[in-house]
Structure formats: structure tokens, C-alpha cells
C-alpha positions as CSV (number, residue, x, y, z in Angstrom):
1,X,97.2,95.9,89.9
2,X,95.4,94.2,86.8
3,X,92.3,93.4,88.8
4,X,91.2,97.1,89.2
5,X,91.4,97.5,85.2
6,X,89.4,94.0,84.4
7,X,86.4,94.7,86.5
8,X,83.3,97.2,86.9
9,X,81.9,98.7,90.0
10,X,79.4,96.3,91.2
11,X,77.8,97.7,94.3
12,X,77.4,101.3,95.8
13,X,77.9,102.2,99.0
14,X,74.7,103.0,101.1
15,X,75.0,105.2,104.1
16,X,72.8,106.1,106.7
17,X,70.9,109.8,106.5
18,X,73.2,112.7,108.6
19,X,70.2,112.6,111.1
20,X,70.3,108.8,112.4
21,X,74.2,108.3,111.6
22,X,75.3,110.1,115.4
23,X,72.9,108.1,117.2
24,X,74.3,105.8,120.3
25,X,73.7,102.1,121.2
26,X,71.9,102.5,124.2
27,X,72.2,99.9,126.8
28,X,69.6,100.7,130.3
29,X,69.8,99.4,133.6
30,X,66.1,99.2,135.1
31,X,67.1,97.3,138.2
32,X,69.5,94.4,139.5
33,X,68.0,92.1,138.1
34,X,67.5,93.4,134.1
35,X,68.5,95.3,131.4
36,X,67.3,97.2,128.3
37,X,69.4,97.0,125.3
38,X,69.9,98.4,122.0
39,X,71.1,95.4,119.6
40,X,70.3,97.4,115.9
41,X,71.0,100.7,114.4
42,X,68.7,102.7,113.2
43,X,68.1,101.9,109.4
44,X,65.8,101.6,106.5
45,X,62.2,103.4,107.7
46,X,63.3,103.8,110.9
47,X,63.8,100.8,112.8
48,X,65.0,99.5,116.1
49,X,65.6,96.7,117.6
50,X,66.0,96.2,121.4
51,X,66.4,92.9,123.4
52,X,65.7,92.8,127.4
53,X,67.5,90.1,129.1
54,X,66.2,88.7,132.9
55,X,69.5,88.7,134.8
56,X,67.8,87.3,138.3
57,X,66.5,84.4,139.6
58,X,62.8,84.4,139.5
59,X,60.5,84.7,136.5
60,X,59.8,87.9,134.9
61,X,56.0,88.9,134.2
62,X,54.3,91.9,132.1
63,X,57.4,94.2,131.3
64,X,56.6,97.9,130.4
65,X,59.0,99.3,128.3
66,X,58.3,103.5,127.7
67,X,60.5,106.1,126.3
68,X,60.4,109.1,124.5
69,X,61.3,110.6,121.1
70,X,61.8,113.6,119.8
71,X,59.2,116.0,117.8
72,X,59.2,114.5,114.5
73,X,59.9,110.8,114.9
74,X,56.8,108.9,114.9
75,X,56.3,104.9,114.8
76,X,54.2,103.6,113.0
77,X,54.3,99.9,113.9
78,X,55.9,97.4,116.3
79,X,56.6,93.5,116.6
80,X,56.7,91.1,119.6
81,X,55.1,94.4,121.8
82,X,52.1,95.9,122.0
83,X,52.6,99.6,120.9
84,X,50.7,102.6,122.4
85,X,51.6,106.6,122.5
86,X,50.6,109.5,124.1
87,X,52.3,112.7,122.7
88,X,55.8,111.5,121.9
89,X,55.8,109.1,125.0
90,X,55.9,105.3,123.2
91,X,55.0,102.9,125.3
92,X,55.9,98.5,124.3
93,X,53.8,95.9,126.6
94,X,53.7,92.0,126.8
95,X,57.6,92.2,125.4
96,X,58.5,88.5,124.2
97,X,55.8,85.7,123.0
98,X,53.7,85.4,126.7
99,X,54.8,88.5,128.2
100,X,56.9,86.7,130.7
101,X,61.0,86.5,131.2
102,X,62.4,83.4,132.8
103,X,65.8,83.8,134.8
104,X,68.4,84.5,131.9
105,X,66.3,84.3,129.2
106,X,66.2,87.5,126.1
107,X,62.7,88.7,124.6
108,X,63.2,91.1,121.4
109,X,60.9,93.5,120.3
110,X,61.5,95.7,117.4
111,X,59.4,98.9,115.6
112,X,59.3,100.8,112.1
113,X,58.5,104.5,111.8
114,X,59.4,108.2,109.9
115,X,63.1,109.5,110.2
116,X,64.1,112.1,112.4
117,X,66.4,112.5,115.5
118,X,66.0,109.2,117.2
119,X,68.0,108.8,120.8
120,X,65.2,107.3,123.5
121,X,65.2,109.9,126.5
122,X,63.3,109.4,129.8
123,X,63.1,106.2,129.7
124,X,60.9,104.0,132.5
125,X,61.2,99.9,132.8
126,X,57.9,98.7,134.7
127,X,57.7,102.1,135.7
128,X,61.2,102.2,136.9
129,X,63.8,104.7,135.7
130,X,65.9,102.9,133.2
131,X,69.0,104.6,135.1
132,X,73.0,104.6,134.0
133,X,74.3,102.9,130.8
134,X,75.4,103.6,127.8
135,X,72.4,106.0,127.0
136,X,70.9,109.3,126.9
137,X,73.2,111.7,128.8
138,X,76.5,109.8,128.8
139,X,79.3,111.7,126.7
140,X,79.6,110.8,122.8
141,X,83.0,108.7,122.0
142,X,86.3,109.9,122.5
143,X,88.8,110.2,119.4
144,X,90.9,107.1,118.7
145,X,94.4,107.5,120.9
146,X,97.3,108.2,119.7
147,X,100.9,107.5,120.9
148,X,102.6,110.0,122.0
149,X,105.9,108.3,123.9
150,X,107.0,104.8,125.2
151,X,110.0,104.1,127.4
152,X,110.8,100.5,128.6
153,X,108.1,100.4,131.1
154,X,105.7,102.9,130.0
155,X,103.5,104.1,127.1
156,X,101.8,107.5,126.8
157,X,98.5,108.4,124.5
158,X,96.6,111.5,123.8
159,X,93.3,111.2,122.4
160,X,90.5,113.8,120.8
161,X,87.5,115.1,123.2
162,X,84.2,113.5,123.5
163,X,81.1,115.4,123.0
164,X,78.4,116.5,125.8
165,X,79.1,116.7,129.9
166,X,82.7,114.8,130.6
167,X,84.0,114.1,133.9
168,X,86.7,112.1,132.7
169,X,88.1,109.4,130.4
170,X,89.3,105.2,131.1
171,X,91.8,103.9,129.3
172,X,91.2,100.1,129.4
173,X,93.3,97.4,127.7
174,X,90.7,94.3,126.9
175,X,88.0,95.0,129.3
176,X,90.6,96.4,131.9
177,X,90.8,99.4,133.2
178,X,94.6,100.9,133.5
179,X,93.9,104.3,134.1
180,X,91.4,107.0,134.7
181,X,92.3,110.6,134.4
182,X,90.3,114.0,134.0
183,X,92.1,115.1,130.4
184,X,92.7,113.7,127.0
185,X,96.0,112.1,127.8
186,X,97.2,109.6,129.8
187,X,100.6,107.2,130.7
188,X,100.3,103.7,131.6
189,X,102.9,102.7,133.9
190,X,104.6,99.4,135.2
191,X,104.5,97.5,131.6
192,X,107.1,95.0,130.6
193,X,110.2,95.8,128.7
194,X,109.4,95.0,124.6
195,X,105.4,94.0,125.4
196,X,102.4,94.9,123.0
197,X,99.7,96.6,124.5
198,X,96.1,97.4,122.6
199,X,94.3,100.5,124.0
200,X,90.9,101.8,124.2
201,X,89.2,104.6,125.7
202,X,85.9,105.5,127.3
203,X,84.6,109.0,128.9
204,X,81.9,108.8,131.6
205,X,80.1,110.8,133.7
206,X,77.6,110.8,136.4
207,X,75.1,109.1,133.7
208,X,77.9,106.0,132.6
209,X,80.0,105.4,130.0
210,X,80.4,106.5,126.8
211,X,81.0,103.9,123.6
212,X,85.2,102.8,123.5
213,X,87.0,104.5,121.1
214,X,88.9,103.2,118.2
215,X,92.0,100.8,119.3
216,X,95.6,102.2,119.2
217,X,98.6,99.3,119.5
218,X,101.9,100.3,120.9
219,X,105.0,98.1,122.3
220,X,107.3,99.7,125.0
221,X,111.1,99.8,124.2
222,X,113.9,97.8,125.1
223,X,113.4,95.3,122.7
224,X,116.6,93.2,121.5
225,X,115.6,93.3,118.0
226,X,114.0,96.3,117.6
227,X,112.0,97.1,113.5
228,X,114.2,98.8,111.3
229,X,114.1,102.4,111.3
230,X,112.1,102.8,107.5
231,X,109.5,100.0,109.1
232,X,106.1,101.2,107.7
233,X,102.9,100.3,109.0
234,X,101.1,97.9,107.0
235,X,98.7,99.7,104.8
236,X,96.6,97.8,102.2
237,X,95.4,99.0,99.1
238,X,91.7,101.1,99.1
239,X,90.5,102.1,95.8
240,X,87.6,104.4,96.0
241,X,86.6,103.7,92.4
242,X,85.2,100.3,92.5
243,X,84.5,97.2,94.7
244,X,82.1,98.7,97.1
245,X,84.8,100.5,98.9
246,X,84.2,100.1,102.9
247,X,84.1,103.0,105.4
248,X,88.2,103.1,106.4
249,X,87.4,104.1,109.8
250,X,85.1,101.2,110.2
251,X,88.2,98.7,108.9
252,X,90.1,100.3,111.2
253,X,87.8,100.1,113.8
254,X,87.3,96.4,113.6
255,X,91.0,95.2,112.8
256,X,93.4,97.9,114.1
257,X,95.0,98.5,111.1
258,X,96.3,102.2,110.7
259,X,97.4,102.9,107.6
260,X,96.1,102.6,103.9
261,X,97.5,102.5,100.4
262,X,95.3,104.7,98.5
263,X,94.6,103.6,94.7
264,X,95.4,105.7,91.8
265,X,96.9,108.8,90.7
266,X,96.3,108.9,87.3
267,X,96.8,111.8,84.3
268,X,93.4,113.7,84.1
269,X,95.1,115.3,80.7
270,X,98.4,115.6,80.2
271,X,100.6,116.0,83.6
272,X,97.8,116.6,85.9
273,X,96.9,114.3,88.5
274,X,93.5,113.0,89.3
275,X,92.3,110.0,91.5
276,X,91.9,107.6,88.9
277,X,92.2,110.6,86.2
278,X,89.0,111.8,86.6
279,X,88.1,112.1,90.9
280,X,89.5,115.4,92.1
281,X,92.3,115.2,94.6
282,X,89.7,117.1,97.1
283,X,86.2,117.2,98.2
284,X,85.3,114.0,96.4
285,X,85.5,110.5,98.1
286,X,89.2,109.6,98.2
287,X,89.6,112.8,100.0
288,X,86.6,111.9,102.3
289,X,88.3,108.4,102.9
290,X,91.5,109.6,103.6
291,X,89.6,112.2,106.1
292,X,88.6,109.4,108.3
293,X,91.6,107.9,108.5
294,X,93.5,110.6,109.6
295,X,90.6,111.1,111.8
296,X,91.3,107.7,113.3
297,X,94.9,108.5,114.3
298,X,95.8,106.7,111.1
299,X,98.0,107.5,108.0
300,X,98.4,106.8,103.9
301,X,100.6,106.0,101.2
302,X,99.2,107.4,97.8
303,X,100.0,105.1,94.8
304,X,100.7,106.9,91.6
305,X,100.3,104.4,88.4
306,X,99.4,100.9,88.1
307,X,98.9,98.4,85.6
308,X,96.5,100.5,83.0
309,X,94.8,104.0,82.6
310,X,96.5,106.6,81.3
311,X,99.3,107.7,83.9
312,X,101.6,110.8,84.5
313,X,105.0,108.8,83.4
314,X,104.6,109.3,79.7
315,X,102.5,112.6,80.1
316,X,105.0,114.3,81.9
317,X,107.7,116.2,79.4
318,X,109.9,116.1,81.9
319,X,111.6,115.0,85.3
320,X,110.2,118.3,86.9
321,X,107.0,118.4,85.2
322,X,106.4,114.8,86.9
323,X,107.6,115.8,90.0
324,X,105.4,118.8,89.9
325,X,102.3,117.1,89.4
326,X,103.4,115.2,92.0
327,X,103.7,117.2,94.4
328,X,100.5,119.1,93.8
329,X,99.5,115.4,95.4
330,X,101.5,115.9,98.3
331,X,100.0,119.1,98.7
332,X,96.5,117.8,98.5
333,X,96.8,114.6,100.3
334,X,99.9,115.1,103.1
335,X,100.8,111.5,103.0
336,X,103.2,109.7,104.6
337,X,104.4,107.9,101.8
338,X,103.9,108.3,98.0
339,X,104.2,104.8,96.1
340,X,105.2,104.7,92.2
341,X,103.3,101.5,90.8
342,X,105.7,101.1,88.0
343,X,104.2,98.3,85.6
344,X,103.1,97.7,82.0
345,X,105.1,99.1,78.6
346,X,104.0,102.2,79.0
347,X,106.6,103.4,81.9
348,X,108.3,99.8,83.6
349,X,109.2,99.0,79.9
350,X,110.0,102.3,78.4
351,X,113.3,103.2,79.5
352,X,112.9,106.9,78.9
353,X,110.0,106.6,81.0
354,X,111.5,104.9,84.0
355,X,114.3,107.4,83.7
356,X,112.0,109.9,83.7
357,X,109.9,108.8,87.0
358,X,113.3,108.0,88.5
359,X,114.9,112.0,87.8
360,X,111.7,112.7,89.0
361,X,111.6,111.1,92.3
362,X,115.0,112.7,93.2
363,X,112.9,116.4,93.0
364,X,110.3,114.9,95.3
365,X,112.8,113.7,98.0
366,X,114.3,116.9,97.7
367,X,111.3,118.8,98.2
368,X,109.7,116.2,100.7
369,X,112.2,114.9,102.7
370,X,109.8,113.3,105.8
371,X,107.9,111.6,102.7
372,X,109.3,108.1,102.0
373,X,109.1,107.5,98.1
374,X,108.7,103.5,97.4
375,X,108.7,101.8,94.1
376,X,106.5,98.9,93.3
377,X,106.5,96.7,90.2
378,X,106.1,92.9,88.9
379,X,108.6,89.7,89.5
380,X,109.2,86.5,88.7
381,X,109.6,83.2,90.9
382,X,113.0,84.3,91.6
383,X,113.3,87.9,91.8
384,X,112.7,91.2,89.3
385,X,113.4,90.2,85.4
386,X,115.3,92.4,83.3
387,X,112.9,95.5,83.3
388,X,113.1,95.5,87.3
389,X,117.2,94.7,87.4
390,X,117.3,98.3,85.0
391,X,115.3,99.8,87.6
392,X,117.0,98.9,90.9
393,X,120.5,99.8,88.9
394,X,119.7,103.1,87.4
395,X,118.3,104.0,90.5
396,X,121.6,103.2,92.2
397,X,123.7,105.3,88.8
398,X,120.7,108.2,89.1
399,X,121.5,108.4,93.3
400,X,117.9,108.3,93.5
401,X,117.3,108.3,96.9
402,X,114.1,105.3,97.2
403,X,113.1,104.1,100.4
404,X,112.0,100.8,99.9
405,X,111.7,98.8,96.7
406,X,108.1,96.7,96.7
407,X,107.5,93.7,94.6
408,X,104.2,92.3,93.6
409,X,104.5,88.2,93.7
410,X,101.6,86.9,92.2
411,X,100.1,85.8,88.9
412,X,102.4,83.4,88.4
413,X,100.2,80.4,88.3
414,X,101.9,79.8,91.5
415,X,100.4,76.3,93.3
416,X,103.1,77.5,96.2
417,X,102.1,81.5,97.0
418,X,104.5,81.4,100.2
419,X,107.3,79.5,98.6
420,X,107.2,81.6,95.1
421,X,107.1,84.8,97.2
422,X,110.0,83.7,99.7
423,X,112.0,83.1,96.5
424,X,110.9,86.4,94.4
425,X,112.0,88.1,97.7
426,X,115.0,87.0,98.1
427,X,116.4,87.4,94.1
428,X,115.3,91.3,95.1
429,X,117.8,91.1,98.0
430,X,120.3,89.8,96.0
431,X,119.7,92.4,93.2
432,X,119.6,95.2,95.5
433,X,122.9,94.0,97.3
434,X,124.5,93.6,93.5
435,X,123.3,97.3,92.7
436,X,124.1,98.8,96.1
437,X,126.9,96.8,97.7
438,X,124.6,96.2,100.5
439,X,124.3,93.4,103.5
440,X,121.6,91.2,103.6
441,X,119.9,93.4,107.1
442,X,120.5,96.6,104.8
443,X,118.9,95.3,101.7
444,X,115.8,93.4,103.7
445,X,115.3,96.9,105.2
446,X,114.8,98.7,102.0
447,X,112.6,95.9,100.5
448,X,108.4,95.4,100.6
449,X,106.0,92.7,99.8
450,X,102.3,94.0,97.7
451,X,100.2,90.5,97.2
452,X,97.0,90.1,96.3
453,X,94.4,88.5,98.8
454,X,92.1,85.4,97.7
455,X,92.4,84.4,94.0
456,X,94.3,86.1,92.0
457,X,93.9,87.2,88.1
458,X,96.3,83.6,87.2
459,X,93.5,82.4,90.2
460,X,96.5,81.3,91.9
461,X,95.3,80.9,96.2
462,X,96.7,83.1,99.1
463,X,94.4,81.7,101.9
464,X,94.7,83.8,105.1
465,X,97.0,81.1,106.5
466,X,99.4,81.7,103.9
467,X,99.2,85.5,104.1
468,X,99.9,85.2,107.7
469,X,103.2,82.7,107.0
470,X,104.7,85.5,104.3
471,X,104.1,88.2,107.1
472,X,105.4,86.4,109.5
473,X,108.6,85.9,107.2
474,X,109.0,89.5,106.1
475,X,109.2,91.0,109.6
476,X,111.6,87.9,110.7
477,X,114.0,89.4,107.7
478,X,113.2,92.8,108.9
479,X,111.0,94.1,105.6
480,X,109.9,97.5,105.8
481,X,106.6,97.4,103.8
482,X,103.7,95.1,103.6
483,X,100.8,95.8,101.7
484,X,98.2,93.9,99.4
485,X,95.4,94.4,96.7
486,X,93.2,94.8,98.4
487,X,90.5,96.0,101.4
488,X,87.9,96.2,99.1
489,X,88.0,92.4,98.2
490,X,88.8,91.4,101.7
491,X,85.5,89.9,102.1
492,X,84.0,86.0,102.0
493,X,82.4,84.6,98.7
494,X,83.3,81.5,98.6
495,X,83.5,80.0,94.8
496,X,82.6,83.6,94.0
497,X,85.6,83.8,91.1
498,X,88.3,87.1,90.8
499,X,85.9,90.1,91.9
500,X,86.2,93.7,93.0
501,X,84.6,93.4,96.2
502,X,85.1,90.0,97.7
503,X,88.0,87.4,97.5
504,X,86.9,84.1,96.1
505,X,87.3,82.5,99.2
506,X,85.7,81.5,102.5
507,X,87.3,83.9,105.0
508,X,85.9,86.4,107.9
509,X,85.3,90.0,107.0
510,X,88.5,92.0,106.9
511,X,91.3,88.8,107.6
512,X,93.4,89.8,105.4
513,X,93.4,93.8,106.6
514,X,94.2,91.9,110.3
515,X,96.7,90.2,109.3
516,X,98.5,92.9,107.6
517,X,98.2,95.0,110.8
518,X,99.8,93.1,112.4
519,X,102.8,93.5,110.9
């Protein structure tokens, strides 16, 4: 991945302090005919926004919003309201321009003030009781769901416990409800043989509902052409050491995706690892990120290598040495899979090296036999060149048991990205079937696609269109891997050039990350 090696960090993530970052969106029912609603998080100097929005038929005059904070959090100003306070009781008049709310219409008002603990309790609208919602006193959000079984007609989830008073939990699908149960697990019945279903969950109690959890996808069984055993999910690069790398759980949140190729395990000093060579494997922020995905119900592949830096290939003395410090990964991390990013002279050209990684990789599975071991590395137009056909054949003389050869097909130049890619991917099935005496349904299944989203180094184009077309292609073939460089550059800037945290291109946040969920 030349990109990572060709660019600085340009931005730094900025997080909310630990005593705003729990706080809910709010959303109160004063009566029939309106609503009080939380639009903004809590941010810099302590602002809100809330919008109130008229749902009846006449003509809305002199709204009275009041609520109070906790000890500690003051405001200190407000817009579109007048502001007044007694104790920690904050009163907003005259919300909107004239004080008045025609049928349907939204007035905003907004305020500033010091940090602290900010959810609004005891809230009053004209003097009304705000009531249900999604506010003070509902339950905090459920854990995202995981599957837990599927039969032809059925799919079961499980899901973590929400915080406060619980009287039970909704699954919906959409904005319907399927099912409503008093514990943390739930099966939805009467589902179509081979259908995809997208879950959510809610707790509630005698206050309302709580916000929806993350998503969970499943399909039930019974499908003619079921994904190959080795399918995994799609799972995009996330390098934690440049590009503004995004909150994971938030990508997952708002694609769906749920799993991640985490970027790079380097040498530190001879044949220990490091993130990058010089992040520790734990407490630091790869460790954080890969925290939250498992948190989210979610998994990762670790990539060892890459294009540059100095990697554990030629620091290792020997096949055991390098599948030592690679297991002290395994340890650390607990992936699912462990990817070997086998490029540049320094181990895809080196023939003691590749040998090396390869005798190596055979300890690993040994050790590890739930973890899936892929290999990844550079093509041409038409499939791996002479470095890659050594690999995939003394792989096959070594018996080294790989689960899925990856090739990366761009920076080519390519004017074509889906044709060249198509093209590289099939000379790979052809080589592996050479090497391994294979069919073409056996060799597809041991075969993955890593591209690059945007504009490439060669600033070749893969538009989002085109990345859906070679997704759609690989799972028609029945690929088992899918994966691109990367999240952190899956973001619009038009004309913006090669970058670490944005793609070149005009594109919606996170389109590539959907796309590759979806496969």
C-alpha cells in the first residue's frame, strides 16, 4: 500500500470530553400537537441545539421551553430564545423569530455554556410535562446484535444489555417492529427461504425508547448457491497512523460493515512486532480501534508488511522466529484473520525472504488453526508476474496451508479499473489452478480482491460505480475476500489529488466502506 508511505498525517482526531460523550438525543412529547427535539450534540463550549416542530392545525403562540441541568453546567448565553434561570432550572421564551409556530412549521433555538454533565431532566413545554421520548429516564442503547443461528425460515440474535431501568427490548427491521421480548435475545420467525434481513434493536420502558442499536445483517438458509465456506466478510483497510482515522464503530454504525483490515505490523527492532514499528500492540489506539469493533459485534484481519517500513520478513532469522513474533500478534489482537502484505524487494523479491514468511506461515496455521492466513501482493493486467507465480508455486511445493491468495490491481495507469481487475483476477485463477491442479469454483474460493478507492498513486479512477461492478463480479465467481485501501480516504474531496484522508473524488461519506459490506 504505497499511499500510506508517500503521505503525512494531516489531521487529528478530536473527540468529545468523557463527560458529554454518553449523553442521549432527547426527543420530548409536550402534547399531540408538538414536540421538543434534540437536533445537535453537545460540543465545543457546551452547546445545544433543539428544534420544536407544530404538529397540529392551528397556530402556535408564546412557547415556554424549561428544563433542568445538573450542578455544574451553567449557560451562559442563548439564540433565537430568551434565556432566564433560577437555580439550575433554564427557562427559553419567544422560541423562533415572533414567538409563534404555524401548523408544521420548525423554530430552533440553540445556547453556549461551561461543561459538565448535560442530559435536560424535568422538563415542562408551556408548562406542560414534556412526557415519553427518547429522553431522561429511558434505558441507554442496547449492544449491537449478534447472530446467533438461522434456519430456512428463521434467524436468531443476542445482543449486550442496555443501561438504566429495562422492561424489555424491540427488534425492528426498517422502522418495523418483528419482535418484542423481555431478555437480550430474540428469534424472528416466518422469514423467506435465502432472504436478507437488517436488524436493529431498541429497549424501552415505561418512559419510551431507548436510541437503536448498531445494525446486524443476516440471510436465512436454503439458498441454491450458497458463499463458499472461507467467504470472509469484507473488511477494508484502517490505519490508525495517519489520514484522520474515523471512529470504527461509527463506520460501522452508519454502513453495516463488520469487519476491518487493520494496517501495519511492522519490526519495532529486529523481530518484534509493533503497529507500524513503533505503536504498541496494546493500550495505544489500534488496540482502542480494534476494541470498538469487537464491541460492535464486529471482527479484524491484521495486515503484517506492506509496501515500505522496516518489516519482520528480513528481521526475522528464521521461519520460527517469524512465526513467533507473529504470534505474539495473535496473542495481542485475537483476530480472525492475519494478512501477509507481501510487496517491495525487501521480502516479495527476495526469495529467501518469501521462503522465509512462507515456512513461517506453516508454524502459524499449526498453532492457529481457526485463524485464516491470506497473502496479498501486486499484479499486472493479466495476473501475478514472475515474483507472484514463485509465490503461489512454492507455496504449493512448501504445503503451506494459505487461505486465500489477495491481489492488489491498481497502479497500472489503468483507464479500465473493472476490466484490468476482471483480467488480473482471472490470470490468478489460472495460476493457482496451474500450481494446485484446481477447478475454476476451487481456485475462485481461495482468491481476494484489495483495490484502492478514488485515485490511485498512477491516479488511475475507481468511482463507487465501478467498485460496486468488481464486487458484484467477485461474489458472482464466488471470491472469498474483498478489501480496499482504504476507510480513512473514504471520504469526498473532489479534485482534492491522492490524500490520506479523503479520495479525490466526489462521493458520500463512507461509499466505498458500503459497498464492500455488502459483499
Amino acid at each position: 500500500m504505497r499511499l500510506r508511505r508517500t503521505l503525512v498525517a494531516v489531521l487529528a482526531a478530536i473527540g468529545m470530553s468523557a463527560g458529554l460523550s454518553a449523553v442521549a438525543t432527547p426527543a420530548f412529547a409536550a402534547s399531540p400537537t408538538a414536540a421538543f427535539t434534540k437536533v445537535s450534540n453537545w460540543g465545543s463550549g457546551f452547546e445545544g441545539k433543539y428544534t420544536i416542530t407544530n404538529g397540529g392545525t392551528t397556530t402556535i403562540n408564546g412557547w415556554s421551553v424549561a428544563f433542568d441541568l445538573p450542578a455544574g453546567a451553567t449557560i451562559g448565553s442563548s439564540w433565537d430564545a430568551t434565556l432566564s434561570r433560577n437555580g439550575q432550572r433554564f427557562t427559553f421564551t419567544n422560541v423562533g423569530w415572533n414567538g409563534t409556530l404555524a401548523p408544521g412549521a420548525t423554530a430552533s433555538f440553540g445556547f453556549n455554556g461551561t461543561p459538565g454533565s448535560a442530559t435536560p431532566s424535568n422538563c415542562t413545554l408551556n408548562g406542560a410535562s414534556c412526557g415519553g421520548g427518547s429522553g431522561p429516564g429511558t434505558p441507554g442503547t442496547p449492544g449491537a446484535p449478534s447472530v446467533t443461528g438461522t434456519t430456512n425460515s428463521s434467524i436468531s440474535l443476542s445482543w449486550g444489555a442496555s443501561s438504566g431501568t429495562v422492561t424489555g427490548y424491540r427488534v425492528y427491521e426498517g422502522g418495523t417492529q418483528r419482535a418484542q421480548v423481555s431478555g437480550t435475545s430474540a428469534t424472528i420467525g416466518s422469514l423467506g427461504t435465502c432472504t436478507a434481513h437488517t436488524y436493529t434493536v431498541k429497549a424501552y420502558n415505561a418512559q419510551g425508547e431507548s436510541s437503536a442499536s448498531g445494525p446486524v445483517s443476516a440471510t436465512t438458509t436454503g439458498c441454491t448457491n450458497p458463499d463458499p465456506v472461507g467467504k470472509m466478510p469484507g473488511a477494508p483497510y484502517l490505519y490508525m497512523g495517519w489520514g484522520s482515522p474515523p471512529s470504527p464503530a461509527a463506520v460501522m454504525s452508519a454502513t453495516g460493515v463488520k469487519s476491518f483490515t487493520m494496517a501495519f505490523i511492522l519490526s519495532s527492532g529486529g523481530c518484534t512486532p509493533a503497529w507500524d514499528g513503533n505503536r504498541p500492540l496494546t493500550g495505544g489506539a489500534d488496540a482502542q480501534a480494534i476494541s470498538q469493533i469487537k464491541a460492535a459485534g464486529g471482527s479484524v484481519q491484521i495486515s503484517f508488511g506492506g509496501w515500505s517500513g522496516n518489516k519482520l520478513g528480513p528481521n526475522c532469522a528464521t521461519p520460527a522466529a517469524f512465526a513467533g513474533a507473529v504470534q505474539q500478534v495473535i496473542n495481542a489482537v485475537g483476530p480472525a484473520v492475519v494478512d501477509f502484505d507481501i510487496e517491495n524487494s525487501d521480502e516479495f523479491e527476495n526469495y529467501t525472504v518469501q521462503d522465509r514468511i512462507l515456512n513461517g506461515l506453516k508454524i502459524v496455521k499449526q498453532n492457529n488453526p481457526g485463524v485464516k492466513i491470506a497473502v496479498t501482493f501486486g499484479t499486472t493486467t493479466t495476473g501475478p508476474n514472475a515474483h507472484g507465480l514463485r509465490l503461489i508455486n512454492q507455496a504449493r511445493a512448501l504445503a503451506v496451508p494459505i487461505d486465500n491468495y489477495t491481489i492488489m490491481p491498481f497502479d497500472f495507469g489503468s483507464s479500465n479499473i473493472y476490466t484490468d481487475t476482471v483480467n488480473a483476477s482471472e490470470g490468478l485463477k489460472n495460476a493457482l489452478k496451474a500450481a494446485h491442479g484446481w477447478s475454476d469454483a476451487q481456485a475462485y474460493a481461495r482468491m481476494g480482491i484489495s483495490g484502492m478507492n478514488g485515485l490511485s498513486d498512477q491516479q488511475e479512477l475507481t468511482t463507487v460505480a465501478a467498485w460496486t461492478q468488481i464486487r458484484d463480479w467477485a461474489r458472482s465467481k464466488g471470491l472469498t475476500r474483498f478489501a480496499y485501501w482504504s476507510v480513512n480516504r473514504d471520504r469526498p474531496c473532489p479534485g482534492g489529488g491522492v490524500t490520506s484522508n479523503c479520495s479525490g473524488i466526489a462521493q458520500a461519506e463512507w461509499d466505498f466502506t458500503r459497498v464492500t459490506a455488502g459483499f
